[in-house]
LUMKEDO-965959 format. One record per residue (C-alpha): x, y, z. Coordinates in steps of 0.02 Angstrom, whole numbers, padded with zeros to 5 digits, always signed. Layout:
<atoms>
XYZ
...
</atoms>
This chain:
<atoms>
+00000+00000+00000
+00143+00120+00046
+00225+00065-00128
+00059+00117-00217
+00047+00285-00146
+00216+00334-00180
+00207+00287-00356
+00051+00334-00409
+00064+00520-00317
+00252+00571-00331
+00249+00631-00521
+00075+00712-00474
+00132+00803-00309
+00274+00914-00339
+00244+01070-00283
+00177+01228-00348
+00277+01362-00460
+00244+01509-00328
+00288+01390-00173
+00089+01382-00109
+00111+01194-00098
+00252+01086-00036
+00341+00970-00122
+00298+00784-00116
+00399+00675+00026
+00352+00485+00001
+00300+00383+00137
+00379+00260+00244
+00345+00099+00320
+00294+00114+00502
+00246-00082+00513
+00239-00237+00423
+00088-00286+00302
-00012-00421+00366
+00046-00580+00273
-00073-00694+00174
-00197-00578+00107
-00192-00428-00023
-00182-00259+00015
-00239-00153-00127
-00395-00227-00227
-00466-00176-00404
-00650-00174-00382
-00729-00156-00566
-00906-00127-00618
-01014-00273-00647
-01102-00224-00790
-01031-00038-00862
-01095-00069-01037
-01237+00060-01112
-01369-00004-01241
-01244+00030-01395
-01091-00073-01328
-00991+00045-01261
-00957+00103-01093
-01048+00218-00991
-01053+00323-00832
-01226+00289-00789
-01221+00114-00796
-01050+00103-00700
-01137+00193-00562
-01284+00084-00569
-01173-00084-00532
-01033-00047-00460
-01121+00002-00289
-01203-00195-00284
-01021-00227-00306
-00965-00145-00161
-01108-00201-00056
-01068-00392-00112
-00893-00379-00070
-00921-00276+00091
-01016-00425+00123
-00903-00563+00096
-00772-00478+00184
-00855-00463+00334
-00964-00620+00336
-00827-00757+00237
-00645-00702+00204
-00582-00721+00398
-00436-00571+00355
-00403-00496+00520
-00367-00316+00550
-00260-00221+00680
-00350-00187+00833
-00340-00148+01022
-00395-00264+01183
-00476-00192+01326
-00327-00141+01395
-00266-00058+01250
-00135-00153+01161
-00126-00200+01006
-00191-00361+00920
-00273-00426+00784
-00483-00447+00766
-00609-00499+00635
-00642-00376+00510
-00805-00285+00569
-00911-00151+00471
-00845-00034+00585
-00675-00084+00506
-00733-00029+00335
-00751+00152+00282
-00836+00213+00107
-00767+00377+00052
-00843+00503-00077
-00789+00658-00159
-00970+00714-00133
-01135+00652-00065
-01247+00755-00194
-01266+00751-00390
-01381+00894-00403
-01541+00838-00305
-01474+00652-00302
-01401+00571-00174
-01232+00488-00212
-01230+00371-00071
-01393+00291-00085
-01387+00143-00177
-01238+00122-00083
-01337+00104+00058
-01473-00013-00014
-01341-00124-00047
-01271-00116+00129
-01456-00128+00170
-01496-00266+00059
-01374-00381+00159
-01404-00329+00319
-01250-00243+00358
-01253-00091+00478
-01188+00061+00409
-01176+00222+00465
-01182+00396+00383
-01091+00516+00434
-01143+00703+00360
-01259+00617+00242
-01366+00773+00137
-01512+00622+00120
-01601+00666+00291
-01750+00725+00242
-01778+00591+00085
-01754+00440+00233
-01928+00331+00280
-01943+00383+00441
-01924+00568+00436
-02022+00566+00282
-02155+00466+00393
-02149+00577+00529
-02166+00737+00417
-02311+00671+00344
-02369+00637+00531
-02354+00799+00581
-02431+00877+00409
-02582+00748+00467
-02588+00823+00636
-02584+01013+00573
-02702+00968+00449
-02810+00835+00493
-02927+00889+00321
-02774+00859+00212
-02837+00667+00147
-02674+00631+00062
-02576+00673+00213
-02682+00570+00318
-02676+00432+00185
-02516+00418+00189
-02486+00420+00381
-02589+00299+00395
-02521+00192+00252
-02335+00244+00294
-02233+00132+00408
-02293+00215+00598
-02467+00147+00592
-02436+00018+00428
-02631+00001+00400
-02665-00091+00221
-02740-00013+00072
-02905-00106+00092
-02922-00075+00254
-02925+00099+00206
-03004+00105+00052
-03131-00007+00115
-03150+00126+00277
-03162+00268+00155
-03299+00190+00058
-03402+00127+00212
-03384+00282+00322
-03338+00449+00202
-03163+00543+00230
-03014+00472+00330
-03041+00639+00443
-02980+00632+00606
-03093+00736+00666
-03245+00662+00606
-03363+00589+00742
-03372+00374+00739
-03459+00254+00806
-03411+00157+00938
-03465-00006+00890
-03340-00006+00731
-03242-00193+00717
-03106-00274+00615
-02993-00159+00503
-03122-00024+00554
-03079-00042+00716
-02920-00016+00660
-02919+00131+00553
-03035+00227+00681
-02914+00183+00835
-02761+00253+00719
-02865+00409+00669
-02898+00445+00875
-02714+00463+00895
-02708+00589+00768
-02872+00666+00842
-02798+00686+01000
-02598+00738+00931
-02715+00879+00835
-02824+00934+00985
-02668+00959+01095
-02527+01027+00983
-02551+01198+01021
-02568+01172+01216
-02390+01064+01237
-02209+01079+01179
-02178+01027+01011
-02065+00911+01053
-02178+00816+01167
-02303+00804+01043
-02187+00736+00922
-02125+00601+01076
-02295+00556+01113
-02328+00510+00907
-02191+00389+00913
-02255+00321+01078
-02416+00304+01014
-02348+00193+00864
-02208+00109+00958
-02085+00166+00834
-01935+00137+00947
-01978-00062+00942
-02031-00055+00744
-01903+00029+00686
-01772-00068+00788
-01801-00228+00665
-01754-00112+00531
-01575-00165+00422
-01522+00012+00494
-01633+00022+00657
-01495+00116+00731
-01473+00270+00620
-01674+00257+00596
-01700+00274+00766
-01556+00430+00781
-01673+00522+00628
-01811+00494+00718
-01733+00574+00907
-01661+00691+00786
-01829+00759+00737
-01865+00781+00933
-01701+00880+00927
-01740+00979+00787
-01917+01030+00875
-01833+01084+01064
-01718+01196+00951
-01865+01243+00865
-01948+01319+01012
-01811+01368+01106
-01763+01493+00971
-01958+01568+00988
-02071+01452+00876
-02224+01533+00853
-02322+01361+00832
-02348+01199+00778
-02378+01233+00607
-02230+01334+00598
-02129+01193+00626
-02200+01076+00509
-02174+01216+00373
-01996+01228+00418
-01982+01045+00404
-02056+01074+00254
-01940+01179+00190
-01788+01085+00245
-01847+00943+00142
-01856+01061-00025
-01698+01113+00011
-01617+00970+00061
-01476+01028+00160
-01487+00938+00321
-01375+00804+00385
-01416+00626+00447
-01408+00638+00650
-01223+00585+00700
-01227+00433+00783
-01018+00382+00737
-00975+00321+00926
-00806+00242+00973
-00848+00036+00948
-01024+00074+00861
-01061-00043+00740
-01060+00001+00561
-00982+00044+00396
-00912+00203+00400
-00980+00314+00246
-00921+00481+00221
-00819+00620+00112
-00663+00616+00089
-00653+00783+00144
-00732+00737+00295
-00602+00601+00339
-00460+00730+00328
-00348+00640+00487
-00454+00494+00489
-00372+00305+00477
-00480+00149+00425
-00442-00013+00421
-00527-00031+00267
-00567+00111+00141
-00641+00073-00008
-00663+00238-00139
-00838+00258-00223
-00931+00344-00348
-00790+00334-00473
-00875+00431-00595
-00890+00588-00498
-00765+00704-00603
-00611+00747-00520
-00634+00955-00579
-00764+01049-00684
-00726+01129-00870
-00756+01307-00795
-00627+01364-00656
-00727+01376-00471
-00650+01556-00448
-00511+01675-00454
-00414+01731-00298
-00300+01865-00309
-00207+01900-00133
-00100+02045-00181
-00287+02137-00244
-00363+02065-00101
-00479+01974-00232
-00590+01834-00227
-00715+01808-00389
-00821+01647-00422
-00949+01625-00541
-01127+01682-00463
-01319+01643-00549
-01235+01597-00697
-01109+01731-00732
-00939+01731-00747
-00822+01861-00683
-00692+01939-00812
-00562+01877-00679
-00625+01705-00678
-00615+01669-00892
-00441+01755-00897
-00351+01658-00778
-00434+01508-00827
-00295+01395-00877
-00220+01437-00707
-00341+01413-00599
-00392+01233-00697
-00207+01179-00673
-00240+01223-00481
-00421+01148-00464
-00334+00991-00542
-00187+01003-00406
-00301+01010-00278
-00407+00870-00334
-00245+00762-00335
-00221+00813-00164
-00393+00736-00109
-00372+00586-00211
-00230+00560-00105
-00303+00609+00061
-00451+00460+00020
-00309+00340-00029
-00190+00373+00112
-00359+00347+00249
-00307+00163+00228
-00218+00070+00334
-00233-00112+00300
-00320-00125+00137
-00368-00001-00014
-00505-00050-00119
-00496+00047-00304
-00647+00062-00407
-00611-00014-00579
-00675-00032-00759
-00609-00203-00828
-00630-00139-01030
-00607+00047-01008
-00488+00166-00889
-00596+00280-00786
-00475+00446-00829
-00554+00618-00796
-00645+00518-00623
-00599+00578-00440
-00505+00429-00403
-00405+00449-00581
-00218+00459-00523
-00246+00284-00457
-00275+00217-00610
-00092+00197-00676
-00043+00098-00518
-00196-00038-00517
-00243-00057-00733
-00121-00184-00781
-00007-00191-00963
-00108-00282-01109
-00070-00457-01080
+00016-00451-00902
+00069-00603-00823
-00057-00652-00688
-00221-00642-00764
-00332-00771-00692
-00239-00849-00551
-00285-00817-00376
-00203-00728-00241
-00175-00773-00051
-00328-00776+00048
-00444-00726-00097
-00538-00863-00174
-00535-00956-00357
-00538-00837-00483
-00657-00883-00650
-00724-00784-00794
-00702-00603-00843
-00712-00440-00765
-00865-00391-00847
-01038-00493-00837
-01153-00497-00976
-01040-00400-01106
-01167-00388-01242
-01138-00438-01438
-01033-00325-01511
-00959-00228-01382
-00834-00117-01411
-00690-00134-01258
-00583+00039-01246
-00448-00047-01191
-00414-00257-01166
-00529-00320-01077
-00427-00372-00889
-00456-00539-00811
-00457-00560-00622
-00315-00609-00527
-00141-00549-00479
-00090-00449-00590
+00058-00308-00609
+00013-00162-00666
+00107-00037-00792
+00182+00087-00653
+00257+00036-00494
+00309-00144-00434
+00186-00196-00322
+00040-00322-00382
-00133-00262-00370
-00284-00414-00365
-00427-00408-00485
-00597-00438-00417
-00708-00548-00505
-00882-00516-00485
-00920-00691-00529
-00858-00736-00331
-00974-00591-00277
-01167-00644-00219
-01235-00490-00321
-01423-00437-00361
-01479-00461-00155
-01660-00403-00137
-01732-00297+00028
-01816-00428+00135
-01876-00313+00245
-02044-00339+00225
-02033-00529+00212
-01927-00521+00373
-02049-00430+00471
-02212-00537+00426
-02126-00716+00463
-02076-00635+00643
-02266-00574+00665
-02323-00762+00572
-02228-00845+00703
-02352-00793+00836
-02515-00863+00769
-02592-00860+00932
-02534-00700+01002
-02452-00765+01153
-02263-00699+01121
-02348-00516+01059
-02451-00498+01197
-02297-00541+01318
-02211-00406+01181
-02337-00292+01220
-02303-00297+01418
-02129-00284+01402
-02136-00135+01288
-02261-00045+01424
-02141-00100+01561
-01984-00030+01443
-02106+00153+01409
-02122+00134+01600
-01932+00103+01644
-01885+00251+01516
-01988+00387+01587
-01933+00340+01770
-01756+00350+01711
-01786+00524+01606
-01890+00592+01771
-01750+00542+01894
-01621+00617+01725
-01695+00797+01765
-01684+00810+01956
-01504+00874+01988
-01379+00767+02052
-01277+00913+02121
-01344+01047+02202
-01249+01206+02195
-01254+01380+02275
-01159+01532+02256
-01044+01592+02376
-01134+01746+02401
-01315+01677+02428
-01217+01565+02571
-01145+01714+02654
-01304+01782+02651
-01371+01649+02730
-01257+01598+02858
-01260+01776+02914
-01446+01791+02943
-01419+01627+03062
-01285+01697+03155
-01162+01558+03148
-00997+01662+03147
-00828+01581+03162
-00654+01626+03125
-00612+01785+03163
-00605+01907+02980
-00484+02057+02995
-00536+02204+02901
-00418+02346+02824
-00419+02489+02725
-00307+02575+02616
-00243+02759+02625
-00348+02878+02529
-00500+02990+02544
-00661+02904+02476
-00778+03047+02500
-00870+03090+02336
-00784+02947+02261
-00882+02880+02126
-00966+02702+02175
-01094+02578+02138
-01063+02403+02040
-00996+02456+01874
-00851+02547+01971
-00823+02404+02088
-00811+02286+01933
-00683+02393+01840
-00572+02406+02005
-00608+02202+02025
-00528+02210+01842
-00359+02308+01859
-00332+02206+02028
-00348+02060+01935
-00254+02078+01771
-00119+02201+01841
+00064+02137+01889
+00088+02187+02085
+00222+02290+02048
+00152+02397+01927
+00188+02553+01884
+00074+02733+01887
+00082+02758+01695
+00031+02553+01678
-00114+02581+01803
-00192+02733+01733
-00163+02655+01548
-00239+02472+01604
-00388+02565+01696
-00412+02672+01532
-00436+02503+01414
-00543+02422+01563
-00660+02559+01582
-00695+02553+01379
-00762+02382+01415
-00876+02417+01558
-00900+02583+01482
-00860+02687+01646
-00859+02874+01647
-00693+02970+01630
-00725+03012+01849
-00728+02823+01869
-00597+02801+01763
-00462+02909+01863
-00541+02861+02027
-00500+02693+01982
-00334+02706+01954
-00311+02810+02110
-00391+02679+02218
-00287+02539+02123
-00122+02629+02137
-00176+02642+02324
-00203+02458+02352
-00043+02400+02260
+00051+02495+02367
-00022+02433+02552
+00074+02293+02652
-00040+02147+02641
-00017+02156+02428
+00159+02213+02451
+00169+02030+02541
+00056+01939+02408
+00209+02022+02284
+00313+01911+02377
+00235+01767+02413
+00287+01604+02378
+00134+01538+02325
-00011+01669+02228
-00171+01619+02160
-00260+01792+02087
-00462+01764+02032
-00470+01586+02031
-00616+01495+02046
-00676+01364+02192
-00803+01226+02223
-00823+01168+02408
-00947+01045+02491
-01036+01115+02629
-01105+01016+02773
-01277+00989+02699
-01209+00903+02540
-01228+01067+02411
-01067+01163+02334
-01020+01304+02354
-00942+01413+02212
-00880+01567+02199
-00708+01664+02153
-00584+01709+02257
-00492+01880+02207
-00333+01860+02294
-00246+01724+02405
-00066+01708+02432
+00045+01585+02554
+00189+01665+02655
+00348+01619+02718
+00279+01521+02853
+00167+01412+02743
+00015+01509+02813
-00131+01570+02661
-00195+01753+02655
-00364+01756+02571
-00422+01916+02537
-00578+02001+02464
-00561+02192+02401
-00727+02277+02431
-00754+02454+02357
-00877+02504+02473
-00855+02679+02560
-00905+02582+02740
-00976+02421+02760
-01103+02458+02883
-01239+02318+02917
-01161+02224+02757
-00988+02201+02851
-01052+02032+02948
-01113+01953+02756
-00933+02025+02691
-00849+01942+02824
-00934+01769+02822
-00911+01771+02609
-00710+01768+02643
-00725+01667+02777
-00789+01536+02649
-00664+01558+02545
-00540+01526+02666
-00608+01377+02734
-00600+01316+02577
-00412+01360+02532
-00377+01287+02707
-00447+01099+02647
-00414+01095+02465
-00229+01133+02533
-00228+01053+02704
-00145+01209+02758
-00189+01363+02886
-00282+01503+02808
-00369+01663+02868
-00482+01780+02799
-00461+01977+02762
-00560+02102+02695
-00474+02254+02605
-00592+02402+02563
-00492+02490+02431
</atoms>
């Protein structure tokens, strides 16, 4: 793998003319390749051939991603290749290969309103191997948020047939279409708010039980949090046990919290109302721009898909690049930039700067540099095995993953075709299946094996897709009735049924107990407060003052929080010109008055020059605003920030509190037990003697 990188990205990767880029430095071995198994892996299309026997994009992208899927598959399920790993205690060893071993990486997720990665995921899906997406675009086109969205349209709109139609038809409630046709033609409208009868059996039953959930979602949506009325729909349907059975219950159920999410942000940025949030939903879902809810954990189970920008200091076990069609740059330069102008033009609602079209070879040759660069990010994400998207009759050469393509497509008539490699099985047939009558191959047609291809030394293997299991159909649906037909009588769903109400029971005991605090907390000043109204005294708080005549001194809080300020960010030994320049920048953020200003500075050149600071200058030990957490008796903590506290010669702590009142008066007990606090709490987090002193500057 090393070997590949080197010489497929050396030639490409030599700097830039103007010195923007560095120059290539190839890589080096940090440990051995696992023996007995390949490392880098051709992957071609199945089936790339259009209707007129050549080959085309289209149908390359149509195959190839049951390709992947298969041999995803197989990897994980049959070829018992191990990967690098880490035990419990962290040290290295080898494991299975897992889908969380294997990443799929992308240039891009979207191809104008499609989505890249889907069929990707079918075929992931189609074989029941977890997956996970991380900053999928395809959010809003999933089952279950479409499901939901339609929910929610339903509740809004309870007169909006289709909506409810399809609500009811949609996966949450899963009612068939002649149950509801039927219901329609018996009874009128599927209106929720339409009076029934009571006596209603069968499928009516049914449908009219389904349509009360709605009726009471609709009646109460204005009266409750959005969220909760989007929690109590999936309750309702028991979507957290249906969609668990899913292929991908996990990032199903992560769309669906995601939607709960989505409405708490909702509100808490000032939602006007219910149906504002379904329009925004809306909205989203024209647009298209939201991302699948993160649910990438350390040990979750999945295959990694993503961008290659987005794996940008990333490492994989397994990384196997897709979408090999996606064109590594566009014919029209993306823009201009111009640092010595200060100049940045891009095209904009179709038009072209001047900029742009003359600079356009330039900025080509750079779009292709930098496309280079990512191909070799995405290559370089591998540690144990590469798997390169192939063509086995053509060369895919304007693609993303192009400058791989001299390093894996073997010479006409290389020695290898055909035979197998070490820990792959039996190669037969071609490359391509089903090549039709008179095809025309651009290049000679390649044969799976071992082969050597026409730059570098190191072999690459061939894939065959006849030794993939390709064309797996969704068996969802199958899947979920023989688990229902396997409970005739109803015994195991009624137990189902209890232990889901015990789970729903469990879940909101554990989210009730989740919002009672586990720590109770209370500020230093509320305590001093308090512990001053009781009385309780204790050590004894010296109180001093320094030189300086306070009358008519400007006060209140914004001139006791600049002082607060130039005590805390000043050095001790500051000088006059410092103190009155420092005081001038702090009062500009508090926006103090020129008079508080000077006043300031007066009272702070005052402080720094009395004994007890002179000593904190000196101190061994000095700890200036810092912040503290102590347990009082009655199990709460206490927090607060201490302004100065300083250790002496004599391993003794000074804690002290500046106060800018002109006299204390009846706050002086409060004052006192506040620092008294704050000593106790130096005293134990240090295990040392400290006392408490107040100095009113």
């Amino acid at each position: 793998l090393q070997a590949l990188v080197n010489a497929a990205f050396e030639p490409l990767m030599q700097g830039s003319p103007d010195g923007s880029q560095a120059e290539y430095v190839a890589l080096e071995g940090a440990r051995e390749e696992i023996e007995g198994r390949p490392t880098v892996i051709a992957l071609p299309a199945p089936r790339p051939y259009g209707d007129y026997g050549t080959v085309v994009s289209w149908r390359i992208d149509d195959s190839l991603p049951d390709a992947v899927g298969a041999f995803v598959s197989w990897l994980v399920e049959k070829s018992g290749w191990t990967v690098q790993g880490r035990d419990e205690e962290g040290r290295p060893c080898e494991e299975p290969v897992r889908p969380r071993h294997v990443c799929l990486l992308f240039r891009r997720f979207k191809s104008f309103r499609d989505d890249v990665t889907r069929p990707y995921v079918r075929a992931l899906e189609a074989r029941r191997v977890p997956h996970v997406l991380v900053g999928g675009r395809s959010f809003h086109e999933r089952e279950e948020v479409l499901a939901i969205r339609n929910a929610l349209a339903a509740i809004e709109w309870p007169d909006d047939e289709l909506r409810v139609f399809a609500t009811l038809r949609g996966p949450l409630f899963a009612i068939g279409d002649d149950a509801l046709l039927a219901f329609r033609h018996r009874l009128g409208r599927l209106h929720p708010l339409k009076p029934l009868d009571a006596d209603l059996e069968g499928a009516d039953r049914d449908v009219a039980d389904c349509l009360e959930v709605l009726r009471g979602l609709h009646r109460g949506r204005n009266r409750r949090p959005i969220a909760d009325t989007v929690s109590r729909l999936l309750e309702a349907v028991r979507a957290h046990a249906g969609i668990a059975i899913w292929p991908t219950g996990e990032q199903a159920l992560a769309n669906c919290l995601r939607v709960v999410d989505l409405a708490r942000r909702f509100e808490r940025r000032g939602a006007p109302s219910f149906r504002a949030f379904v329009e925004r939903l809306e909205q989203d879902a024209e647009r298209g721009d939201a991302e699948d809810a993160p649910v990438v954990e350390e040990g979750t189970e999945g295959v990694r898909i993503m961008t290659a920008h987005r794996a940008k200091g990333l490492e994989f076990p397994v990384v196997i690049l897709c979408d090999p069609t996606c064109r590594a740059t566009r014919d029209q330069p993306t823009r201009h930039v111009d640092a010595e102008r200060g100049l940045w033009a891009e095209p904009l609602a179709g038009c072209t700067p001047a900029d742009v079209l003359l600079d356009r070879e330039s900025e080509l040759r750079r779009d292709q540099a930098e496309a280079v660069r990512l191909a070799y990010v995405a290559a370089t994400r591998a540690r144990d095995l590469l798997v390169v998207p192939t063509v086995g009759d053509s060369e895919l050469e304007d693609g993303w993953a192009a400058p791989l393509t001299p390093v894996t497509h073997p010479e006409v008539g290389s020695r290898g075709e055909g035979e197998p490699a070490a820990g792959c099985p039996p190669f037969d047939g071609e490359c391509v299946l089903d090549r039709p009558p008179g095809a025309r191959p651009e290049r000679a047609p390649v044969r799976p094996g071992r082969l050597w291809p026409r730059v570098g030394t190191q072999p690459v293997v061939w894939w065959g897709p006849a030794q993939l299991s390709l064309g797996a159909q969704h068996d969802v649906g199958l899947r979920q009735h023989r688990i229902l037909e396997a409970d005739e009588s109803g015994v195991v769903a009624e137990a189902g049924v209890r232990a889901h109400e015990r789970w729903q029971q469990a879940r909101s005991e554990r989210l009730a107990r989740g919002g009672e605090p586990s720590l109770a907390t209370v500020a230093v000043t509320a305590l001093a407060e308090e512990r001053a109204a009781q009385g309780s005294g204790g050590a004894t708080v010296d109180v001093e003052e320094t030189p300086g005549d306070r009358t008519g001194r400007p006060g209140g809080r914004r001139f006791g929080s600049l002082v607060h300020a130039l005590l805390a960010t000043l050095d001790l030994d500051a000088s006059p010109d410092t103190i009155v320049a420092a005081a001038a920048l702090q009062g500009r953020l508090v926006e103090a008055s020129d008079e508080e200003v000077g006043a300031a500075a007066v009272a702070v050149g005052d402080a720094l020059a009395h004994p007890v600071l002179r000593r904190a200058a000196e101190a061994s030990a000095l700890r200036r605003e810092t912040p503290v957490l102590a347990r009082i008796p009655d199990g709460r903590l206490a927090e607060g920030v201490i302004d100065l506290a300083f250790r002496d010669a004599a391993g003794d702590w000074t804690v002290v509190d500046f106060k800018t009142d002109r006299e204390l008066g009846e706050r002086r007990e409060v004052y006192a037990e506040q620092v008294r606090i704050y000593a106790e709490a130096v005293g134990r987090a240090t295990g040392e003697s400290a006392r408490g002193l107040l100095l009113i500057v």
